[in-house]
Biotite code that builds the C-alpha atoms (Angstrom):
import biotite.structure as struc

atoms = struc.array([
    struc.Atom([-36.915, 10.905, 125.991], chain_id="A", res_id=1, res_name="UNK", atom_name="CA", element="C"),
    struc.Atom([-36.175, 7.816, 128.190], chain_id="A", res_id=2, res_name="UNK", atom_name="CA", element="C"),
    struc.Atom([-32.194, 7.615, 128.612], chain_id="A", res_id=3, res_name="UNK", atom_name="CA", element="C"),
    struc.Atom([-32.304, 4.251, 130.027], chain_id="A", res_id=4, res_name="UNK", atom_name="CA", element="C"),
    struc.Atom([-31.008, 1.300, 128.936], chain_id="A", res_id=5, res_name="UNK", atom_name="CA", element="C"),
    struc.Atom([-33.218, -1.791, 128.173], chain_id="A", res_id=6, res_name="UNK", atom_name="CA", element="C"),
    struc.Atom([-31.945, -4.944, 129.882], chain_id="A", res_id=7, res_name="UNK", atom_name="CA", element="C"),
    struc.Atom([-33.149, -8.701, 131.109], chain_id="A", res_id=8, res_name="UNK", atom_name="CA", element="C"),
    struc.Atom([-33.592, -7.784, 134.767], chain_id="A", res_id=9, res_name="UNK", atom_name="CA", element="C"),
    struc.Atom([-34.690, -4.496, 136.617], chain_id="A", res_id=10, res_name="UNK", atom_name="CA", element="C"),
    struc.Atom([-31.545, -4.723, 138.839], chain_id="A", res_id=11, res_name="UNK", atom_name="CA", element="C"),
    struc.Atom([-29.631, -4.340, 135.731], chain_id="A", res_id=12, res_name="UNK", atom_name="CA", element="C"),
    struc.Atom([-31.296, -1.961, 134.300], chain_id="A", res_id=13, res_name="UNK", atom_name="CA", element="C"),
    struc.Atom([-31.809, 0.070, 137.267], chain_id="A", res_id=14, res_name="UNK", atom_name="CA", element="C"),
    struc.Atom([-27.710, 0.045, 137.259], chain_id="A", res_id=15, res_name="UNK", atom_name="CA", element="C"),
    struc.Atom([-27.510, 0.502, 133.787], chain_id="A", res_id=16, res_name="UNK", atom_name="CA", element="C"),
    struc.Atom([-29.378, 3.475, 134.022], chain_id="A", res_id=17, res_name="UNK", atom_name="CA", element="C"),
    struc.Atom([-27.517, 5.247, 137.196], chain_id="A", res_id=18, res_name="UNK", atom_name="CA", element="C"),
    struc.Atom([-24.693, 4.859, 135.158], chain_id="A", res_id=19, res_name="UNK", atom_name="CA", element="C"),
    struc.Atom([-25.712, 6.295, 131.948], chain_id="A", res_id=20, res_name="UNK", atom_name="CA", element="C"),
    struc.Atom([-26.940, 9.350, 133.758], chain_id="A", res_id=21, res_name="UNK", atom_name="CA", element="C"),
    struc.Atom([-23.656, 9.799, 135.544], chain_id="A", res_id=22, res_name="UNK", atom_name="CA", element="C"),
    struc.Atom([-22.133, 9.762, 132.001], chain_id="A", res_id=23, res_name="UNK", atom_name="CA", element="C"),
    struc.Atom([-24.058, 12.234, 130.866], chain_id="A", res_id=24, res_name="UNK", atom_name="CA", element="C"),
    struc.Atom([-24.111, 14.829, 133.737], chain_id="A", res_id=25, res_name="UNK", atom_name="CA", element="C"),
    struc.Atom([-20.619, 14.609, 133.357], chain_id="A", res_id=26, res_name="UNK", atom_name="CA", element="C"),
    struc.Atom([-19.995, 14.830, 129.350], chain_id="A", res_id=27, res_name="UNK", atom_name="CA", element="C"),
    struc.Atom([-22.423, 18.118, 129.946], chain_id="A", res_id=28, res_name="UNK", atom_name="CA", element="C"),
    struc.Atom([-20.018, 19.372, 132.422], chain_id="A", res_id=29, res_name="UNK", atom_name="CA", element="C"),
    struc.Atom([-17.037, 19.494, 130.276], chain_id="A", res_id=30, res_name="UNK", atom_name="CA", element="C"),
    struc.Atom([-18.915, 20.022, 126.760], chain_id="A", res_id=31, res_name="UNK", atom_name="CA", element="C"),
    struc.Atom([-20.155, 23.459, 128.547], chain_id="A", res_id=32, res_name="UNK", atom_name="CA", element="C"),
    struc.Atom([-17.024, 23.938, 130.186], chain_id="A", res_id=33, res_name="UNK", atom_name="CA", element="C"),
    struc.Atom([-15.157, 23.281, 126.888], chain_id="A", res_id=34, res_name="UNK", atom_name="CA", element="C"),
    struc.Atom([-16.860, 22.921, 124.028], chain_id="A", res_id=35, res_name="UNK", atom_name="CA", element="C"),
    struc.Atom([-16.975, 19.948, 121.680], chain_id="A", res_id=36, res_name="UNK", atom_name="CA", element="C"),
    struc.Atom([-13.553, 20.069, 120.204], chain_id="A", res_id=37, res_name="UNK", atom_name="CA", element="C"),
    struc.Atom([-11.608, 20.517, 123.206], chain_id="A", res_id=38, res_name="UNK", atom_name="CA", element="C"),
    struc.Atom([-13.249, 17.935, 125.067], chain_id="A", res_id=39, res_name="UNK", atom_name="CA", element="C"),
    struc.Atom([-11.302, 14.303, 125.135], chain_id="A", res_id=40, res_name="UNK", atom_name="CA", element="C"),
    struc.Atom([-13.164, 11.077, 126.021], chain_id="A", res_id=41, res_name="UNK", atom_name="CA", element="C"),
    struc.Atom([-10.866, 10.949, 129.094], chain_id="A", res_id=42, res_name="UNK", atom_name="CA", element="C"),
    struc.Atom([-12.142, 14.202, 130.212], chain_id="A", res_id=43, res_name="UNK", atom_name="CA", element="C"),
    struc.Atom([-15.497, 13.345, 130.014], chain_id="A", res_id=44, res_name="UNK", atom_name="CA", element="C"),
    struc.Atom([-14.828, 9.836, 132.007], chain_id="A", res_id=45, res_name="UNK", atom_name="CA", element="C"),
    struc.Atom([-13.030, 11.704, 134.874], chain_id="A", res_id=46, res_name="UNK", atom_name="CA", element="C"),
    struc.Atom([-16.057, 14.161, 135.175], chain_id="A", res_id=47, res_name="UNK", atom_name="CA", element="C"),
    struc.Atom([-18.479, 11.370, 135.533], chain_id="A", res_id=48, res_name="UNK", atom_name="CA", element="C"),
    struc.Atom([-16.385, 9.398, 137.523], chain_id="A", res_id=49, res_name="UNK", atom_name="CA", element="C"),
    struc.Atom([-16.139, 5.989, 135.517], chain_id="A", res_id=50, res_name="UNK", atom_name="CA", element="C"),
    struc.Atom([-13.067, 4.564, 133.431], chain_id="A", res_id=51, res_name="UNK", atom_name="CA", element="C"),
    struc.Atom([-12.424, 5.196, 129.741], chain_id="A", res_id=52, res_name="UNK", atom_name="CA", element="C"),
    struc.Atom([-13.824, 1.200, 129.161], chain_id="A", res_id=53, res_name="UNK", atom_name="CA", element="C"),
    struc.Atom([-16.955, 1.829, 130.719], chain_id="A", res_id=54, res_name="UNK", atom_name="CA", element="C"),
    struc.Atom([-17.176, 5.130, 128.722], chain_id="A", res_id=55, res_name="UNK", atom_name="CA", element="C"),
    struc.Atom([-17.081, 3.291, 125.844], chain_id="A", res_id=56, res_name="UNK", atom_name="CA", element="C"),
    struc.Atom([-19.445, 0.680, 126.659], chain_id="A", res_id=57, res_name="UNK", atom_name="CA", element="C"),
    struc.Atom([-22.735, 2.960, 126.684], chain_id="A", res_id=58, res_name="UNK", atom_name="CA", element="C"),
    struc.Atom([-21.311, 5.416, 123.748], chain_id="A", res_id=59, res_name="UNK", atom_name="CA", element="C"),
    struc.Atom([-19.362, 4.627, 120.583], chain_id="A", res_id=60, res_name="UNK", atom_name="CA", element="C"),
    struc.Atom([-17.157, 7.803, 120.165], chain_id="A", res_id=61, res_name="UNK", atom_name="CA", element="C"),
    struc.Atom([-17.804, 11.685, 121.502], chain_id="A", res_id=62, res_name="UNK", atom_name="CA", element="C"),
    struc.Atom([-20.571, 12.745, 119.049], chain_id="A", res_id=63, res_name="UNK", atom_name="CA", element="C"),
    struc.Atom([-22.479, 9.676, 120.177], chain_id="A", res_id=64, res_name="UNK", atom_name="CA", element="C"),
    struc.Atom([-22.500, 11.189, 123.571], chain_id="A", res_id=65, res_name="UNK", atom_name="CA", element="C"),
    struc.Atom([-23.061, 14.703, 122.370], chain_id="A", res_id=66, res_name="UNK", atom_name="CA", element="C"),
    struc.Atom([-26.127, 13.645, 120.243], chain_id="A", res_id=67, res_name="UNK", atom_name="CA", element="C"),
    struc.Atom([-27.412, 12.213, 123.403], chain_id="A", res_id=68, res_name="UNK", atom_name="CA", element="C"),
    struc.Atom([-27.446, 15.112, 125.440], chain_id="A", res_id=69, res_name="UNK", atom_name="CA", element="C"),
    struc.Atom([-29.048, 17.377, 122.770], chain_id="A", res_id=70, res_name="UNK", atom_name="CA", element="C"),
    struc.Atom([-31.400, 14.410, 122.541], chain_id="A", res_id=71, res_name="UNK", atom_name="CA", element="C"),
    struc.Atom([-32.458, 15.186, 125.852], chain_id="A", res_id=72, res_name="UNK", atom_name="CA", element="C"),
    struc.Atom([-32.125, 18.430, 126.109], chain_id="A", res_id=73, res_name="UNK", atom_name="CA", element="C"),
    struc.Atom([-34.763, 18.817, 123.287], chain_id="A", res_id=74, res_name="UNK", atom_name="CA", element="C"),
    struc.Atom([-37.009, 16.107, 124.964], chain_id="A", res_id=75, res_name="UNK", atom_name="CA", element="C"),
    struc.Atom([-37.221, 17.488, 128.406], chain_id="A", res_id=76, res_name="UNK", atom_name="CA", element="C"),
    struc.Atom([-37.826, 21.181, 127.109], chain_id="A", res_id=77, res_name="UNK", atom_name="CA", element="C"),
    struc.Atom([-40.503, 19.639, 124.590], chain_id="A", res_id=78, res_name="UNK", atom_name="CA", element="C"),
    struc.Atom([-42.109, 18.248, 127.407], chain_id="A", res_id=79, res_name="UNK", atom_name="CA", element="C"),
    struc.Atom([-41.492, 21.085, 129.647], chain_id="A", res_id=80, res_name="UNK", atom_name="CA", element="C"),
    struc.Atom([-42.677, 23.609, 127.621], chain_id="A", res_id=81, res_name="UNK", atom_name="CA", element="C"),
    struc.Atom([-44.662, 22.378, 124.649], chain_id="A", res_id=82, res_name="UNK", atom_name="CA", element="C"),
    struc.Atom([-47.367, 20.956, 126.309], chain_id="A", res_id=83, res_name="UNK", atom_name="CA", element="C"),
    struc.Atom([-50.665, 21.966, 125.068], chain_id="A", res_id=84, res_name="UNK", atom_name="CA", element="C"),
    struc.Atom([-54.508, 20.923, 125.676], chain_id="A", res_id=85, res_name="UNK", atom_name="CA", element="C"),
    struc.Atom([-55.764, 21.279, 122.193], chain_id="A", res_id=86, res_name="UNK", atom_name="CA", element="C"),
    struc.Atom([-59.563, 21.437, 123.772], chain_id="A", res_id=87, res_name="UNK", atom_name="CA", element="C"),
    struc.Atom([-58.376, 24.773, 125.174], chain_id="A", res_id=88, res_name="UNK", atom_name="CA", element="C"),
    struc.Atom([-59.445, 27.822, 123.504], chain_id="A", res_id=89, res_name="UNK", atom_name="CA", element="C"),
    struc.Atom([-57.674, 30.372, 125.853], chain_id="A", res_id=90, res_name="UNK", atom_name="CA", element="C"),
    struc.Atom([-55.403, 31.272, 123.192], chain_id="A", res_id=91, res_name="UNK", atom_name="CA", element="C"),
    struc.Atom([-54.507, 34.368, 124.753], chain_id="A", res_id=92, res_name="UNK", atom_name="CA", element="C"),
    struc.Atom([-53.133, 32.715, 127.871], chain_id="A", res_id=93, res_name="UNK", atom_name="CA", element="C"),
    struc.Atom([-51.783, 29.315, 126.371], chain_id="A", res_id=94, res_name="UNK", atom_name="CA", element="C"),
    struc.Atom([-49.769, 31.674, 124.350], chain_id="A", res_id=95, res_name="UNK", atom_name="CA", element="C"),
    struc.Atom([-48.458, 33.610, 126.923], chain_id="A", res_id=96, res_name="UNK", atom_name="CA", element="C"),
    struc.Atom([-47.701, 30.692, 129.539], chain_id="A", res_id=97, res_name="UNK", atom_name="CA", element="C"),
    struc.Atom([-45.374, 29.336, 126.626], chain_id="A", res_id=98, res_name="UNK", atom_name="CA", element="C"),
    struc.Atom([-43.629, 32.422, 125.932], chain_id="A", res_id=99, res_name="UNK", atom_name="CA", element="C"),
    struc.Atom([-42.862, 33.518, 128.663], chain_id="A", res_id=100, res_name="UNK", atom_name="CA", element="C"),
    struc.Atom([-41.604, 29.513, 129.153], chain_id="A", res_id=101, res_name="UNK", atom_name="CA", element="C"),
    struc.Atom([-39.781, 28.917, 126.520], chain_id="A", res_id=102, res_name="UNK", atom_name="CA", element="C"),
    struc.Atom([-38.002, 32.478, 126.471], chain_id="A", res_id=103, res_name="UNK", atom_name="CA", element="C"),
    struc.Atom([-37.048, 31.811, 130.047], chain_id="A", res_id=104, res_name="UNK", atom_name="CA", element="C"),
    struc.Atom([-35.070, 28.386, 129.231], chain_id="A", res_id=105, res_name="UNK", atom_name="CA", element="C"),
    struc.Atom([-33.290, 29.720, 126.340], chain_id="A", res_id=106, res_name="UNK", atom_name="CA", element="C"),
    struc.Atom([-32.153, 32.577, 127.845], chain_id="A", res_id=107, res_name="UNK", atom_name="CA", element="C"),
    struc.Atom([-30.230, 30.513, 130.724], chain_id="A", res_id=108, res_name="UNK", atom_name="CA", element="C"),
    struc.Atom([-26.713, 29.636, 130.451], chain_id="A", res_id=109, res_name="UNK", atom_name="CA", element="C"),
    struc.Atom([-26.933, 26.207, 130.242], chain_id="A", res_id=110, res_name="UNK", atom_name="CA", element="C"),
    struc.Atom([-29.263, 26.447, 126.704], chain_id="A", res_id=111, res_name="UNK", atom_name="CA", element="C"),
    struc.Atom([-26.819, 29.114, 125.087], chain_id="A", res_id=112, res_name="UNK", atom_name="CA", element="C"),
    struc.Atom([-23.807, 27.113, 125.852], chain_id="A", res_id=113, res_name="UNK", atom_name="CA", element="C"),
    struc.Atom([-25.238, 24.020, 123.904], chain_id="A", res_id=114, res_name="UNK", atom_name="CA", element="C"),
    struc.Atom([-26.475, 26.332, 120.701], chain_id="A", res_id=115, res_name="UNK", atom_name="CA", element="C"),
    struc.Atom([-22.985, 27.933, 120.834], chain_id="A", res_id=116, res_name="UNK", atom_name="CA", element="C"),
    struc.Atom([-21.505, 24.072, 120.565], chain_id="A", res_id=117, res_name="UNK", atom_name="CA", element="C"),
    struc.Atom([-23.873, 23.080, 117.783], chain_id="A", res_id=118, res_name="UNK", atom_name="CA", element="C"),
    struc.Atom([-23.223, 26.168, 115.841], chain_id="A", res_id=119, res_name="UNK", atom_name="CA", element="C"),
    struc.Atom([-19.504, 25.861, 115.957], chain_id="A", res_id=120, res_name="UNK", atom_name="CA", element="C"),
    struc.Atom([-18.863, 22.734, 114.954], chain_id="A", res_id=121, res_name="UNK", atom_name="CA", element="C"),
    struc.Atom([-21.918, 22.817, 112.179], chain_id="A", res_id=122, res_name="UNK", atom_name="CA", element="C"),
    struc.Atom([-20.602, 23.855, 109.242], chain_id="A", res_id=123, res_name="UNK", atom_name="CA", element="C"),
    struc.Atom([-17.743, 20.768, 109.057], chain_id="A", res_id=124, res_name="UNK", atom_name="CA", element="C"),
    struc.Atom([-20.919, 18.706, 110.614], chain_id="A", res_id=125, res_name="UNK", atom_name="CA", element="C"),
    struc.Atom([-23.952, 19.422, 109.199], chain_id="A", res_id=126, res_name="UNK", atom_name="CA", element="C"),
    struc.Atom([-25.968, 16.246, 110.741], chain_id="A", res_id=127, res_name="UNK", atom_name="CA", element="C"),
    struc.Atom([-24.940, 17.107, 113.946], chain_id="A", res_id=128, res_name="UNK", atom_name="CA", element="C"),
    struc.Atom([-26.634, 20.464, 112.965], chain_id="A", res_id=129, res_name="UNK", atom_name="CA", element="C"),
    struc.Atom([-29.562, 18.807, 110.795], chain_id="A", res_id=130, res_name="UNK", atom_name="CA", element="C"),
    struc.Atom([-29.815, 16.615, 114.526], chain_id="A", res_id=131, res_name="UNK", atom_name="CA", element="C"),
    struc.Atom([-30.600, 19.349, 116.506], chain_id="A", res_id=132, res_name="UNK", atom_name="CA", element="C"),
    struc.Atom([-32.671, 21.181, 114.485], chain_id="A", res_id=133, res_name="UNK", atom_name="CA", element="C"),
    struc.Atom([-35.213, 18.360, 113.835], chain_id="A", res_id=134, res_name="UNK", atom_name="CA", element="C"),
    struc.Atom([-34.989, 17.220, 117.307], chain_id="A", res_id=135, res_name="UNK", atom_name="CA", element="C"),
    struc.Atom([-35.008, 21.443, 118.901], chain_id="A", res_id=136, res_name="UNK", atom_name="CA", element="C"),
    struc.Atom([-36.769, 24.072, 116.522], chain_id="A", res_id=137, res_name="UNK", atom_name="CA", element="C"),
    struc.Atom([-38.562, 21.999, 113.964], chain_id="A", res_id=138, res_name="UNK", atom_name="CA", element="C"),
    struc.Atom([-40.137, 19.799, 116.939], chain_id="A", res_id=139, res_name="UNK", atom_name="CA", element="C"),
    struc.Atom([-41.327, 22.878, 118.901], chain_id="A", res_id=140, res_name="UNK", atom_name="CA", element="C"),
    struc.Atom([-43.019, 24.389, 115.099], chain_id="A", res_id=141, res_name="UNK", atom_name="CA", element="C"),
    struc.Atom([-44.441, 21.362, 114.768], chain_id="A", res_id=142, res_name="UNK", atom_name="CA", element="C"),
    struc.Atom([-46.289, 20.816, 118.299], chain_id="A", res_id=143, res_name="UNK", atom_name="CA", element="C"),
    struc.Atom([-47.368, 24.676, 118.526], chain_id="A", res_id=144, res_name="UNK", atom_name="CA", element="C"),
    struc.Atom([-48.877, 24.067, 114.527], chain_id="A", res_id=145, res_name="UNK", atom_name="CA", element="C"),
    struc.Atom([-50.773, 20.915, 115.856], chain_id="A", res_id=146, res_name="UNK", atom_name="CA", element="C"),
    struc.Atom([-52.209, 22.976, 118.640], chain_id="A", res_id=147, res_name="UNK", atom_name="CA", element="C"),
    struc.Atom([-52.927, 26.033, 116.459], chain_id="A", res_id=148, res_name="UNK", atom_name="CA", element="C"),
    struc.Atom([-54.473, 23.644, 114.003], chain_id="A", res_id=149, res_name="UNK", atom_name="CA", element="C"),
    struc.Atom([-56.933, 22.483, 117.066], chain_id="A", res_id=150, res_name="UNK", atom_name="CA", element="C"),
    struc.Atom([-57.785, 26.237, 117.283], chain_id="A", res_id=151, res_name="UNK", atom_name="CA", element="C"),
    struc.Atom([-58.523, 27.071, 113.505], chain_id="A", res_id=152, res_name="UNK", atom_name="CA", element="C"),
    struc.Atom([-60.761, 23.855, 113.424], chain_id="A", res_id=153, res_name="UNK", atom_name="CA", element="C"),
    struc.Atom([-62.456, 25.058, 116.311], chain_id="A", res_id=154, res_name="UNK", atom_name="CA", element="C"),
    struc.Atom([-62.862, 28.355, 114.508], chain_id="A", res_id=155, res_name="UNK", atom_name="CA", element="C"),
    struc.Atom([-60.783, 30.271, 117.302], chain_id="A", res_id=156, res_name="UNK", atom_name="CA", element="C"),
    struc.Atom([-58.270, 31.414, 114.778], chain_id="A", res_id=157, res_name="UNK", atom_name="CA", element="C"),
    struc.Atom([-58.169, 32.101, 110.993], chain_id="A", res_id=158, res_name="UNK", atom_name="CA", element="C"),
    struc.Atom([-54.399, 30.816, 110.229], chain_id="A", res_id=159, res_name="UNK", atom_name="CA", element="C"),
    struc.Atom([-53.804, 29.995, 106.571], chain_id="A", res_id=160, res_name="UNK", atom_name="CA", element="C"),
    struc.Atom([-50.037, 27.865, 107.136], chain_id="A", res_id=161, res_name="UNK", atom_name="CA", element="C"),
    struc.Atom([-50.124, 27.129, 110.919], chain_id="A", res_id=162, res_name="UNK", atom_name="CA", element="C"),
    struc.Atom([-46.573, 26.410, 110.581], chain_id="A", res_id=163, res_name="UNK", atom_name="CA", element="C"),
    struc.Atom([-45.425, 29.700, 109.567], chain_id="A", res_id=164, res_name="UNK", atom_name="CA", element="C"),
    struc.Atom([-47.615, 31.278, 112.171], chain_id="A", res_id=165, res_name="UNK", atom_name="CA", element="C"),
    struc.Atom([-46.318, 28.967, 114.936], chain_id="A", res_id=166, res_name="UNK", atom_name="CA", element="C"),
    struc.Atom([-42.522, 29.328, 113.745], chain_id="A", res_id=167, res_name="UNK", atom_name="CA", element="C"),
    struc.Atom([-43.443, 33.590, 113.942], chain_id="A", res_id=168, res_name="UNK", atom_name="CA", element="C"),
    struc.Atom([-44.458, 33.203, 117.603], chain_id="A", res_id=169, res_name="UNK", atom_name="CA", element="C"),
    struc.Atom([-41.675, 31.565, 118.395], chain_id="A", res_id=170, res_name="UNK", atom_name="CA", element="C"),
    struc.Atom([-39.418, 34.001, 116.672], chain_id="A", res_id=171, res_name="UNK", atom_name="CA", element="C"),
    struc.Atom([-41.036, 37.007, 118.185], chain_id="A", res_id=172, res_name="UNK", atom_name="CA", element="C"),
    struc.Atom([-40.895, 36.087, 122.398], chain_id="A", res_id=173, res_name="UNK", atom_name="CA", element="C"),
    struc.Atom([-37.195, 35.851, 121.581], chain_id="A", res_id=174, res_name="UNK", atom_name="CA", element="C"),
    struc.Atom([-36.810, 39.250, 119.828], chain_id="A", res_id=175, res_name="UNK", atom_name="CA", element="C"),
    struc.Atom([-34.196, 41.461, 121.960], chain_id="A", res_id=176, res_name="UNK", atom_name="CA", element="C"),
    struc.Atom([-33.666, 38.937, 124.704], chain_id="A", res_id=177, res_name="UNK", atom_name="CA", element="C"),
    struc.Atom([-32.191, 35.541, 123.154], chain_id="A", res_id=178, res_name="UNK", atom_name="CA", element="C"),
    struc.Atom([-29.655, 37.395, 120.760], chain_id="A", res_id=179, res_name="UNK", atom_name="CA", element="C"),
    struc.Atom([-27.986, 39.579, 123.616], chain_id="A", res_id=180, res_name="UNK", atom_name="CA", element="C"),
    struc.Atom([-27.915, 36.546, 125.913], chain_id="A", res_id=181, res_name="UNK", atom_name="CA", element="C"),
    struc.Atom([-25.873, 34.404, 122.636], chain_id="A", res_id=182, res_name="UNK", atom_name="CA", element="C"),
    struc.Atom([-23.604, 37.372, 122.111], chain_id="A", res_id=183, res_name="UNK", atom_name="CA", element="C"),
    struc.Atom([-23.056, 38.022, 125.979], chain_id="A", res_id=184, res_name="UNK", atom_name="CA", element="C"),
    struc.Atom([-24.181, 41.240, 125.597], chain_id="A", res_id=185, res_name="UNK", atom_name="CA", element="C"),
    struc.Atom([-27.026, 40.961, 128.377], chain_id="A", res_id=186, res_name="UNK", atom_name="CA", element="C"),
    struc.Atom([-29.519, 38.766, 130.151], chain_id="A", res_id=187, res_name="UNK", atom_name="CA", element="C"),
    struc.Atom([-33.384, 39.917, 129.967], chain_id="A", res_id=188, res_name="UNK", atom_name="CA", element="C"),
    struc.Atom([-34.661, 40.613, 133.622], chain_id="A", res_id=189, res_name="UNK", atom_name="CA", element="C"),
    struc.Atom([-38.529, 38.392, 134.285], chain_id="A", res_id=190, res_name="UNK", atom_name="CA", element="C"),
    struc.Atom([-40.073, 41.066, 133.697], chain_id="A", res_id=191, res_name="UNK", atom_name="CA", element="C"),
    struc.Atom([-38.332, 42.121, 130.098], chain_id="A", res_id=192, res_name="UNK", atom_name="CA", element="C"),
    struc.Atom([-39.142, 38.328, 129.387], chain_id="A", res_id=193, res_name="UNK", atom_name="CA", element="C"),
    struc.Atom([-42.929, 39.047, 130.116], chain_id="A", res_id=194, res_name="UNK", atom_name="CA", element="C"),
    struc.Atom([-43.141, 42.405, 128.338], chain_id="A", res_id=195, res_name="UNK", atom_name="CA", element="C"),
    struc.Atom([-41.785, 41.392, 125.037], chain_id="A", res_id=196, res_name="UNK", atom_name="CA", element="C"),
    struc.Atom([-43.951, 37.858, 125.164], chain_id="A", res_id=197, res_name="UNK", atom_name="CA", element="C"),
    struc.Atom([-46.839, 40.199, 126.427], chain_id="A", res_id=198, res_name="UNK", atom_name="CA", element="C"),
    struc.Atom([-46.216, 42.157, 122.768], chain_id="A", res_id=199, res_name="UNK", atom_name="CA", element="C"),
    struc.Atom([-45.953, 38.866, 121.018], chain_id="A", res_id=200, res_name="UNK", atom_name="CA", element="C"),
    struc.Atom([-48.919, 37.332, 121.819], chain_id="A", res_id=201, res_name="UNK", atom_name="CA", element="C"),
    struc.Atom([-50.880, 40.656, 121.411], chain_id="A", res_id=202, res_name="UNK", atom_name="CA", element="C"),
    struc.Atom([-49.418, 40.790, 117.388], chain_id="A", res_id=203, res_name="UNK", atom_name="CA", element="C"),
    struc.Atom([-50.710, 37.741, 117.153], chain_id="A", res_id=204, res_name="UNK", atom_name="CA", element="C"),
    struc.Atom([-53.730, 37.524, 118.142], chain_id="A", res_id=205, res_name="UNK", atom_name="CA", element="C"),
    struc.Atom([-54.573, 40.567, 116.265], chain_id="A", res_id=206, res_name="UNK", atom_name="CA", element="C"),
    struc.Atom([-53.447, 39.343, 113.504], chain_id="A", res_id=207, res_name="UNK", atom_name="CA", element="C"),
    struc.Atom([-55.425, 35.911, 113.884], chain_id="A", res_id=208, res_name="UNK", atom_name="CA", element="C"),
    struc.Atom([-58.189, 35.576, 116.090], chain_id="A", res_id=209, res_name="UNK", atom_name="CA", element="C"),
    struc.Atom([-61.289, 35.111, 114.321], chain_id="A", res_id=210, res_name="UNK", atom_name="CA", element="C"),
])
């Protein structure tokens, strides 16, 4: 997801979008710092080093600026880590290269700190919820099913709801290592990462591959 602003000249928007980057490195500062609630606008324009009126020129209130950043935070792990060829067959390895991806970013500090935001101010804001659901988890289901859809066409696999089976996946490389890491109980080790993945894709290939 582009986070530019479109504008006349490229000068402009060139500047326009320098500045809306600054804005948001510096609203995710203080939202992981904080949290939503406790964050003020003037907080946020301190961090990122512009005034209150120029704040308020690229974002109409605090959630504007928060639905941004899980914008892009979806985006750049979509295109980080859902990436797939659907002309490859290596199931087996495809599977494993995004386990062992995606368990690795959510694991980080960074990703729980932004799930811990949306799920605390969710329930008295359920589209900020809905948001980053269908822009997070429901994307991800969707590009693994289109890419597990490639594979039962090419008779690789034998799924019957490619959705389901894509949503399981991506449950199971996060069983025991993305729950201790929300809780701050502990943070899986590379190597518990690739073990537990290593499981995961085994289940599921037996349980699919034609």
């Amino acid at each position: 997801m582009s986070m530019q602003i479109e504008s006349p000249g490229p000068a402009r928007a060139d500047d326009d979008g320098g500045k809306r980057r600054q804005i948001l490195d510096g609203a995710a500062r203080v939202f992981l710092d904080k949290g939503f609630d406790a964050t003020s606008m003037g907080e946020i324009a301190r961090a990122a080093g512009v005034s209150k009126g120029t704040l308020y020129v690229y974002f109409e209130d605090k959630q504007a600026l928060f639905d941004a950043i899980v914008d892009e935070t979806c985006q750049v792990h979509a295109e980080r880590v859902f990436v797939f060829d659907n002309s490859d067959h290596a199931v087996e390895a495809v599977l494993t290269r995004l386990g062992i991806a995606f368990a690795t970013v959510m694991c980080r500090a960074e990703s729980m700190s932004a799930i811990r935001t949306v799920i605390a101010i969710a329930d008295r804001m359920p589209d900020m919820g809905r948001r980053f659901y269908e822009t997070g988890p429901a994307r991800a289901i969707a590009m693994l099913a289109a890419y597990l859809d490639a594979q039962v066409a090419a008779k690789v696999l034998a799924i019957a709801d490619t959705e389901i089976a894509a949503a399981q996946f991506i449950d199971s490389v996060l069983a025991t290592t993305f729950k201790p890491v929300l809780f701050n109980y502990t943070t899986p080790t590379p190597q518990r990462i690739e073990y537990v993945v290593g499981i995961a894709v085994r289940t599921f290939m037996a349980a699919y591959r034609v």
